[in-house]
N, C-alpha and C positions, 0 to 999 in steps of 0.2 A: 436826423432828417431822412426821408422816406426816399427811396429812390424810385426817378421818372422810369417805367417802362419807358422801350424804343414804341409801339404803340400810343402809346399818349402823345409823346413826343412827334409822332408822324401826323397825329391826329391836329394839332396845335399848330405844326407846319405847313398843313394843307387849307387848313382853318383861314392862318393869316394871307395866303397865296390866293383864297377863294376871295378874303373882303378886299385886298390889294388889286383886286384884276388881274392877278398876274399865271393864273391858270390859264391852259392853250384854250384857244378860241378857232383856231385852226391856221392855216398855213403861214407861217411869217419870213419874213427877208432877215438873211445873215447881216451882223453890221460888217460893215466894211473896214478894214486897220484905220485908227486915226478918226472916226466917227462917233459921235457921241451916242451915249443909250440913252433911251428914252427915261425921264424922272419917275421916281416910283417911291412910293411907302411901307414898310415892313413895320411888324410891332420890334421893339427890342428889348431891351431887358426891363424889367418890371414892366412891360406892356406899354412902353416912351413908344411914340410913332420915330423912326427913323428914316430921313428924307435921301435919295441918292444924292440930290443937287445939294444940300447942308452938308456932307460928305465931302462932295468934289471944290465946292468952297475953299474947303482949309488944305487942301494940295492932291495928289493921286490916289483913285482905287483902284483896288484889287478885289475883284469878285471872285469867290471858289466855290464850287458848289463840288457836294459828295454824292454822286450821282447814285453811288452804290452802298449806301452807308444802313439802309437797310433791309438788304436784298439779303443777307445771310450768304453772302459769295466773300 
């Protein structure tokens, strides 16, 4: 099996952030503790659409994101 460049890989992530809406459009409000995030769709593994709400359904998320993951820092 071929390995993904970090490149492709950032390429595929910006990809699915562009068709989700979910690239900055400009200034947005912090949620506040205890508020809900807005519903949202990501591709997930083999390209399945992944819903927040079909998530939060079946009990708690935890969102992480690697802010620096490829900055080469």
């Amino acid at each position: 099996m071929r390995r993904v460049t970090p490149l492709l890989v950032a390429v595929l992530l910006l990809t699915g952030l562009v068709s989700a809406g979910l690239v900055w459009t400009g200034p947005a409000t912090a949620l506040e503790v205890g508020q809900k995030a807005p519903d949202f769709t990501l591709p997930g593994p083999g390209g399945k659409p992944v819903k927040l709400s079909d998530l939060t359904a079946k009990g708690p998320v935890v969102v992480f994101t690697f802010i620096q993951a490829f900055t080469g820092t």
